[in-house]
C-alpha positions in Angstrom: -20.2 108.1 -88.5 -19.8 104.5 -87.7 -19.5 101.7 -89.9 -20.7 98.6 -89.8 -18.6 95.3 -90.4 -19.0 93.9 -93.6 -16.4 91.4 -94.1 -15.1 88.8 -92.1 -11.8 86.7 -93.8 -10.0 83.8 -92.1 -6.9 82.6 -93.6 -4.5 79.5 -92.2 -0.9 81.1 -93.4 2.3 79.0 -92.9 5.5 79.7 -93.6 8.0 76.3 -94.4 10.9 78.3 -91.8 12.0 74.3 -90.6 13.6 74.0 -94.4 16.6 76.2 -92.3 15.9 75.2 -88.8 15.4 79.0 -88.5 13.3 79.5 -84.8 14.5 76.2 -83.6 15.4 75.6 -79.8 15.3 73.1 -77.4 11.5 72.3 -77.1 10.4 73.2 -80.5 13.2 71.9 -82.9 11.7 72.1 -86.2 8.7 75.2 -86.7 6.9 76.3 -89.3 6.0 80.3 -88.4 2.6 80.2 -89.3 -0.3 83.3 -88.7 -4.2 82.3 -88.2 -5.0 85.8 -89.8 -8.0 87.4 -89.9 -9.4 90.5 -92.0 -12.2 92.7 -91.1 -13.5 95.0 -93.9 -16.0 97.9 -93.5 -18.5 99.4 -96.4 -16.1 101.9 -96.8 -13.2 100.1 -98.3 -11.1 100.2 -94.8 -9.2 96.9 -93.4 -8.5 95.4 -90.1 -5.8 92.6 -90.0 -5.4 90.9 -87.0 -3.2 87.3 -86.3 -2.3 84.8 -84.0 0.8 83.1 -84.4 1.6 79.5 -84.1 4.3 77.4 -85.5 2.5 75.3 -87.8 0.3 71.9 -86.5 -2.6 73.9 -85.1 -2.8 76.9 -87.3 -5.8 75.5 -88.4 -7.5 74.7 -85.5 -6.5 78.5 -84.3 -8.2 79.6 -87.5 -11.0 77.4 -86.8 -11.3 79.4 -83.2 -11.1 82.9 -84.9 -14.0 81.5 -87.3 -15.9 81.0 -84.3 -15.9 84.8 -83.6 -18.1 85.6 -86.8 -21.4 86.4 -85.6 -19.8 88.6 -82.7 -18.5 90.8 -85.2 -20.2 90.6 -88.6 -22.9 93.2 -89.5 -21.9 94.7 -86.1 -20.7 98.6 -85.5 -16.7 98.8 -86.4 -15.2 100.2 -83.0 -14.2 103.2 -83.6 -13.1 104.8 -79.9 -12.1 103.0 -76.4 -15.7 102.7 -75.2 -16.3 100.4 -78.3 -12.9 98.8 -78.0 -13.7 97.8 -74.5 -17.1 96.8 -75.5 -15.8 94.4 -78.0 -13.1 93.1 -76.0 -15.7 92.2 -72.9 -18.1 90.6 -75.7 -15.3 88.4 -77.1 -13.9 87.2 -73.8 -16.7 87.0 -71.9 -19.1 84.7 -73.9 -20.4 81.8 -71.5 -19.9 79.3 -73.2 -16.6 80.2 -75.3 -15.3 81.2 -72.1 -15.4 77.1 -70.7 -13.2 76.2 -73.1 -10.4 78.5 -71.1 -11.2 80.5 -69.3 -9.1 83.1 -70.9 -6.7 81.1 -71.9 -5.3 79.0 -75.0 -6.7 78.9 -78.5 -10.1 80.5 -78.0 -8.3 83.5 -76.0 -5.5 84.0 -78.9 -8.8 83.8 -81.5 -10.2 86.3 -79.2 -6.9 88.5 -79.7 -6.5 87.9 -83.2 -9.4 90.2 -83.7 -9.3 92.3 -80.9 -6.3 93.5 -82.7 -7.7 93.7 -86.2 -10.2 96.0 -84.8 -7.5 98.1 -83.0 -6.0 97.9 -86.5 -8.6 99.0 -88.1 -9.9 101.7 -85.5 -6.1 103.5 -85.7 -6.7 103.4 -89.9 -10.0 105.5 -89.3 -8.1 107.8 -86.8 -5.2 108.4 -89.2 -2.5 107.2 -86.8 -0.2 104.1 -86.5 -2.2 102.3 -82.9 0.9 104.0 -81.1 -0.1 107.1 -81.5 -3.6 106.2 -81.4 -3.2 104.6 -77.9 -0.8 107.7 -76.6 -3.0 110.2 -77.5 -5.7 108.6 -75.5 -6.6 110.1 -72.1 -6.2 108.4 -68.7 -9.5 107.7 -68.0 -10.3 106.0 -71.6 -6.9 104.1 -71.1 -8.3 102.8 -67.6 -11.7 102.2 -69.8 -10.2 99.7 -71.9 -9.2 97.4 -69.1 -10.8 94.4 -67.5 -9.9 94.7 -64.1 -11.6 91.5 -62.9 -9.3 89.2 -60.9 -6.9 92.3 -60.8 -7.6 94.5 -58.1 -5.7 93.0 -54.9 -2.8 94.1 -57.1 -3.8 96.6 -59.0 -7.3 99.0 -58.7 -8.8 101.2 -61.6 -7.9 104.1 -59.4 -3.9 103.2 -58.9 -4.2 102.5 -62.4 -5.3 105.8 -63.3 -3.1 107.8 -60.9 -0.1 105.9 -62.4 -1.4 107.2 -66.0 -1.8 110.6 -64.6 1.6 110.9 -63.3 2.8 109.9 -66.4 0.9 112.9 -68.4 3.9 115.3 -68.4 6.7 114.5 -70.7 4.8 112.3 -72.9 5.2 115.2 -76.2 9.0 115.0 -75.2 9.3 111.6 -75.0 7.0 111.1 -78.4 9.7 113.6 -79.6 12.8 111.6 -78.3 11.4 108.1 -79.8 10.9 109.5 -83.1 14.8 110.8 -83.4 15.8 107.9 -81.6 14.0 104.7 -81.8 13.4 102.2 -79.6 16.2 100.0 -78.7 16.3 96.4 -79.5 18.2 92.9 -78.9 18.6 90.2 -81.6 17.7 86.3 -81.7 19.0 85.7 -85.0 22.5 84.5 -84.2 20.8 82.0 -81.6 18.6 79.1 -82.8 19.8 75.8 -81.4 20.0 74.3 -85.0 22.6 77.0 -86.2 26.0 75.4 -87.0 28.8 77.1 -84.7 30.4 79.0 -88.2 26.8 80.7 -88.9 26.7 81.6 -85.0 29.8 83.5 -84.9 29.1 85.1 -88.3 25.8 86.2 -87.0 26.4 87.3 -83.5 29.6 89.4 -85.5 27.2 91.1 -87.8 24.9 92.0 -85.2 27.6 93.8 -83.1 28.3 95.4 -86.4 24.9 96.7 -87.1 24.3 98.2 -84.1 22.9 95.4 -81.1 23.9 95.6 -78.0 22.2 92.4 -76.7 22.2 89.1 -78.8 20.3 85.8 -77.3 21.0 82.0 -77.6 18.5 79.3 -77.4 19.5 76.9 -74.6 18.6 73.4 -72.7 19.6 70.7 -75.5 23.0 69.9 -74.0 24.6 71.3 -71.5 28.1 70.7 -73.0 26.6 72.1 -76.3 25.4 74.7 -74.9 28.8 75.9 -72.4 30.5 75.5 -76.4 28.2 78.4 -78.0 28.1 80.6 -75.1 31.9 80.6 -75.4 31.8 80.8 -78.9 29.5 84.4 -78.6 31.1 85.4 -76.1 34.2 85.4 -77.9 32.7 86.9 -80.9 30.9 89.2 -79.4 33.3 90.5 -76.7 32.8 91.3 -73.2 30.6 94.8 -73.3 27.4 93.5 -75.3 25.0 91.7 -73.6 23.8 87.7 -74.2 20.5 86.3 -73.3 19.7 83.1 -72.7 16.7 81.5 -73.5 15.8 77.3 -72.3 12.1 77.6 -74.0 10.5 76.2 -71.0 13.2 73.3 -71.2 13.8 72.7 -67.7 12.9 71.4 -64.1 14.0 73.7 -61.2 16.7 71.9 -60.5 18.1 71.6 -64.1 17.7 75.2 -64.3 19.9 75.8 -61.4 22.7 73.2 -62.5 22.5 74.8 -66.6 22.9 78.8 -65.4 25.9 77.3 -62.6 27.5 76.3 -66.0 26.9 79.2 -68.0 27.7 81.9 -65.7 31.2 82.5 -66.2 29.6 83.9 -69.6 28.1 86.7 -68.2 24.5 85.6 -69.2 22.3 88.8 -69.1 19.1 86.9 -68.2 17.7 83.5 -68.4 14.4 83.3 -70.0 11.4 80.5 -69.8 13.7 78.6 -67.7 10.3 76.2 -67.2 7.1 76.1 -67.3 5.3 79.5 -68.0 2.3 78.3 -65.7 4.7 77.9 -62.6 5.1 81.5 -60.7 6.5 79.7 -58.0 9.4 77.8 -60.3 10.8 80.9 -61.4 10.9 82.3 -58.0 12.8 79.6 -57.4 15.2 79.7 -60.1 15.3 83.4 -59.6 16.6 82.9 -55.9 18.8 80.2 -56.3 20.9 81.7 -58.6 22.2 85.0 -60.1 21.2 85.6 -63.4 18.4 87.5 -63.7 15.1 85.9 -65.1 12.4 86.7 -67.9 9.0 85.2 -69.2 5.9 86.2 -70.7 5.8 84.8 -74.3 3.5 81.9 -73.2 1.8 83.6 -70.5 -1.5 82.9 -71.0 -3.2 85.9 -69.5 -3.0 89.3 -67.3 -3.8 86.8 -63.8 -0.7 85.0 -64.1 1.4 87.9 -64.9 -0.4 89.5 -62.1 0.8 86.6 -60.0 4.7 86.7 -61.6 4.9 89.7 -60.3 3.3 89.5 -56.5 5.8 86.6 -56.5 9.0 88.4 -57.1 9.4 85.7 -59.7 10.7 87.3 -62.3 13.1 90.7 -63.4 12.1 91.2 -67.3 8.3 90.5 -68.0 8.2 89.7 -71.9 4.6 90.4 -73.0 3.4 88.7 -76.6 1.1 90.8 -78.9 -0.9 88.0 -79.7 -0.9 85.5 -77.1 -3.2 87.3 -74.8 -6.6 88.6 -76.1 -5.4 91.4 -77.6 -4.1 95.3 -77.3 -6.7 95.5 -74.1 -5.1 92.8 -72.1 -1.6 93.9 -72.7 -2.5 97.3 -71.6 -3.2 95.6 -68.1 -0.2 93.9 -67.9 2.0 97.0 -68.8 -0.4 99.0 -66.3 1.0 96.1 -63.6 4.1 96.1 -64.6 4.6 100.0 -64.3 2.8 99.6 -60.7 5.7 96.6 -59.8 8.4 98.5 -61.6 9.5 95.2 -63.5 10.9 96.5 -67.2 8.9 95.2 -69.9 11.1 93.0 -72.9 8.4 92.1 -75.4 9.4 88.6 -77.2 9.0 89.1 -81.3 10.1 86.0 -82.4 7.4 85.0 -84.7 6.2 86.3 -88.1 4.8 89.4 -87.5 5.0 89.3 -84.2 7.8 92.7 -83.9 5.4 94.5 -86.1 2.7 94.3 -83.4 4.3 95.1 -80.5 6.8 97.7 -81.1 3.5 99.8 -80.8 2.8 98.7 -77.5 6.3 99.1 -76.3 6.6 102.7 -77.5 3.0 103.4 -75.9 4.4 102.2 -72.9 7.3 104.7 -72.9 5.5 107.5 -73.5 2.2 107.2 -71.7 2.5 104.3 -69.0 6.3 103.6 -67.7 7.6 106.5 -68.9 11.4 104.8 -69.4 13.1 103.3 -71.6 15.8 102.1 -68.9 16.9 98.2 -68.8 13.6 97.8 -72.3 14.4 96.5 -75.0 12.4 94.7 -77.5 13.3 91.2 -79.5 14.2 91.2 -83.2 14.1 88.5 -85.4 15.3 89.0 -89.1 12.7 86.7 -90.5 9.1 87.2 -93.0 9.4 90.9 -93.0 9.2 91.2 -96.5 5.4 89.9 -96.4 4.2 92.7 -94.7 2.8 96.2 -96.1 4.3 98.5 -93.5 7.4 96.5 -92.1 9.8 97.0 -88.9 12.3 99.2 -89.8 15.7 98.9 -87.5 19.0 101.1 -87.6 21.7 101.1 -85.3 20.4 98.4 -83.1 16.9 100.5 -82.6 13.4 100.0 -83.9 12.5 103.5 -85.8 8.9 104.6 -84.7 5.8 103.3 -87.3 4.2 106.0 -89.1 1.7 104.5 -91.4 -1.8 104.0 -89.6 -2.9 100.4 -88.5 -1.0 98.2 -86.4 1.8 97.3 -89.0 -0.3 93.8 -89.1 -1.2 94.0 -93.4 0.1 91.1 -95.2 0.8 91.4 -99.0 -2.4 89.8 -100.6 0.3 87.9 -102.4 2.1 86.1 -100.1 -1.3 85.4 -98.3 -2.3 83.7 -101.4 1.4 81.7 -101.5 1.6 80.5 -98.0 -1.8 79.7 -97.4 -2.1 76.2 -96.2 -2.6 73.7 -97.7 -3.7 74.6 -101.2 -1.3 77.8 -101.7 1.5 77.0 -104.5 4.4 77.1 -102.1 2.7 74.2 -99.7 1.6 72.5 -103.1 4.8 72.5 -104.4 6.2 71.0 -101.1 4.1 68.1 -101.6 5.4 68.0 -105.0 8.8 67.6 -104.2 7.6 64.6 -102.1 7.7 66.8 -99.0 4.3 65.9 -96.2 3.6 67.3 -92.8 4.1 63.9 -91.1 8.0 64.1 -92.4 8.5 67.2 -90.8 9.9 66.7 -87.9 12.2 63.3 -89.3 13.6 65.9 -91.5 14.0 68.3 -88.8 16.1 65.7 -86.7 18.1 64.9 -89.9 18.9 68.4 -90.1 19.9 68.6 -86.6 22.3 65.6 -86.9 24.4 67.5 -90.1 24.5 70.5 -87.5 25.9 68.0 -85.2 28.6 66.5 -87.3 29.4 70.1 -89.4 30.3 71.4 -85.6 32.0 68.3 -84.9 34.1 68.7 -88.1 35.1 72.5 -87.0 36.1 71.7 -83.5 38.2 68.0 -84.3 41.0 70.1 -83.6 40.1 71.5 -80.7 39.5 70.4 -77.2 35.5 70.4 -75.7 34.4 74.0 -74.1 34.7 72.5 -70.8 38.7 71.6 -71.6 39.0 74.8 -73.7 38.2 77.1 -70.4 41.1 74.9 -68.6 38.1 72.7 -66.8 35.6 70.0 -67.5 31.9 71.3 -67.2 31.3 69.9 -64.0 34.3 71.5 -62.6 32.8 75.0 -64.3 29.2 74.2 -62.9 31.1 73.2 -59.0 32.9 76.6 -59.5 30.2 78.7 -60.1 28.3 77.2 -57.6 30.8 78.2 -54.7 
């Protein structure tokens, strides 16, 4: 029996993460991990939670977006099945005039996904199963369903699409079997933000070889000298068999790109990700042929056309899908259905709060009903705002362990919904309290930054610079690497 919407709750959530410089990098040096959260609630008592996240400025107006969505949803049917997931996902991207303001693309296509996902949330709750499960039990031809193929189909058609899903029928009880034993695997960012003095660096990347990672990543593209120091300094601590990522956040030029990887290759980088801007396909083709590190994007991807493009381009080696970036579960089924039909692995980015609740279901779906493999996949982990959520990412030994509550892992604690909501929650009041206001952010940010600065200088005054410490300047490392 369906039920109809009842409830419709929009909450502007922020987290004060800049305090630690936690998440910083080279283009955003002092965030806030915020959620523009939305909860759906049925007659029957059941919940769908569903978020975009931001990193502060903006929340609001992303809430604002997701408010927008009301009278689509409100006093409508719940979705319950793929046919009225589809349906809702084609009414909430599709809207004429909502549409303009994209199309498909930036804060009205995140609001869309916001509650594209509660649904999906809520949907999996009804079914009894964590949206997984939900999505893996699913047949072919309702997976194909849920898909809007428009734009797609010189790369991919509905019936490629369903032959892939076909062949990957057999094996999927084994490999539901295998993930549950074994997880999923997973890399850590935690050791990496750009504002982390070199001491906590090393500590970090240390205590992630000891609990189990195999891949660690650093945030790149402030300084090149800087950043030829810290690779060293993981390397180092790391050793050589564990792999480190690099990440420039959209930093660079072409050209810079190709002089900061020259500089950074005797380190072994596994791949360099967002090495500019996420809307240029051909810039990372570029940067992916004029150098040898491999190359990943997808976090700011604004939709399944440019990924489709990505991908027809050659342009990339890791595509890193974000749960909530594009409008929703639906869309990111396309994109793994593309990626499956270019055999490019899928690396899902999970920095944000909340974010590696979300997708660790749509990576594990992917290895057991679309890709089938778990080869060169791995999913980010961040260490941060777990705690604020009902049914958290568990990790052991390096590997996310497979959800088993129903949902989407997306429920916040009504308590820390009620402390971190922005602006009149009692953590932001207290902020202001202490003299604290959003226009001092990022001056505190930059004085933060500075006693990074002068704490690394203080550790290396005995010590030569990287360049000198490798037995050559960084130029002479950049001309080596170069030959």
């Amino acid at each position: 029996m369906s039920q109809t919407v009842t409830g419709f709750e929009v909450h502007d959530i922020r987290f004060p993460t800049s305090e630690h410089l936690d998440g910083s990098d080279a283009m955003n040096p002092d965030p806030d991990y915020s959620a523009a959260y939305v909860v759906l609630r049925t007659a029957d008592g059941r919940e769908g939670h569903g978020f975009c996240f931001t990193i502060g400025r903006g929340n609001d107006v992303t809430a604002a977006a997701i408010e927008a969505l009301r009278p689509y949803v409100l006093g409508s049917p719940a979705p319950s099945d793929a046919a009225g997931l589809a349906a809702l996902s084609l009414a909430l991207t599709h809207d004429s005039q909502l549409r303009w303001l994209g199309p498909e693309k930036g804060v009205t296509h995140m609001a869309a996904g916001a509650v594209i996902n509660a649904a999906w949330d809520l949907a999996a709750k009804r079914a009894s199963k964590p949206v997984w499960e939900f999505l893996a039990t699913m047949t072919p031809e309702e997976l194909v369903s849920l898909v809007d193929f428009r734009y797609l189909t010189d790369a991919l058609t509905p019936d490629e699409a369903l032959a892939l899903l076909r062949a990957a029928e057999p094996g999927r009880a084994e490999r539901t079997a295998r993930l549950r034993a074994e997880g999923y695997p997973a890399y850590t960012t935690s050791p990496g933000w750009l504002g982390y003095s070199d001491s906590k660096l090393v500590t970090l990347a240390r205590q992630a070889v000891a609990d189990g990672f195999t891949q660690i990543k650093l945030k790149v593209g402030g300084d090149l000298a800087d950043d030829v120091r810290r690779m060293k300094l993981a390397r180092d601590a790391v050793g050589p068999d564990v792999r480190i990522a690099v990440d420039a956040n959209q930093r660079w030029d072409v050209s810079d790109a190709l002089r900061w990887m020259a500089a950074l290759a005797p380190y072994a980088p596994h791949w360099i990700e967002e090495p500019t801007s996420p809307d240029d396909i051909l810039g990372h083709a570029a940067v992916r042929a004029g150098q040898p590190v491999k190359v990943a994007t997808g976090e700011h991807v604004a939709n399944r056309v440019v990924f489709k493009q990505l991908l027809q381009a050659g342009a990339v080696d890791y595509l890193q899908i974000d749960a909530a970036r594009v409008a929703g579960v639906n869309e990111n089924l396309a994109v793994l259905l593309l990626a499956a039909k270019y055999g490019v692995p899928v690396c899902p980015h999970a920095g944000g709060v909340g974010l590696c609740e979300l997708v660790q279901h749509l990576s594990m779906f992917d290895y057991i009903a679309v890709s089938g493999s778990r080869e060169g996949r791995v999913i980010e982990y961040v260490d941060h705002l777990h705690e604020h959520f009902a049914d958290p990412v568990v990790i052991a030994s390096g590997h996310y362990r497979v959800p088993t509550a129903p949902g989407f892992s997306a429920r916040m604690h009504p308590a820390s919904i009620a402390a971190h909501r922005y602006p009149e929650g009692p953590v932001w009041r207290a902020r202001r309290a202490a003299g604290w206001s959003a226009d001092e952010s990022t001056g505190k940010a930059a004085e933060k930054a500075a006693e990074k600065t002068a704490e690394n200088t203080a550790e290396n005054t005995a010590e030569k610079t990287a360049g000198e410490m490798a037995g050559t300047t960084v130029d002479e490392t950049a001309e080596r690497s170069s030959r």
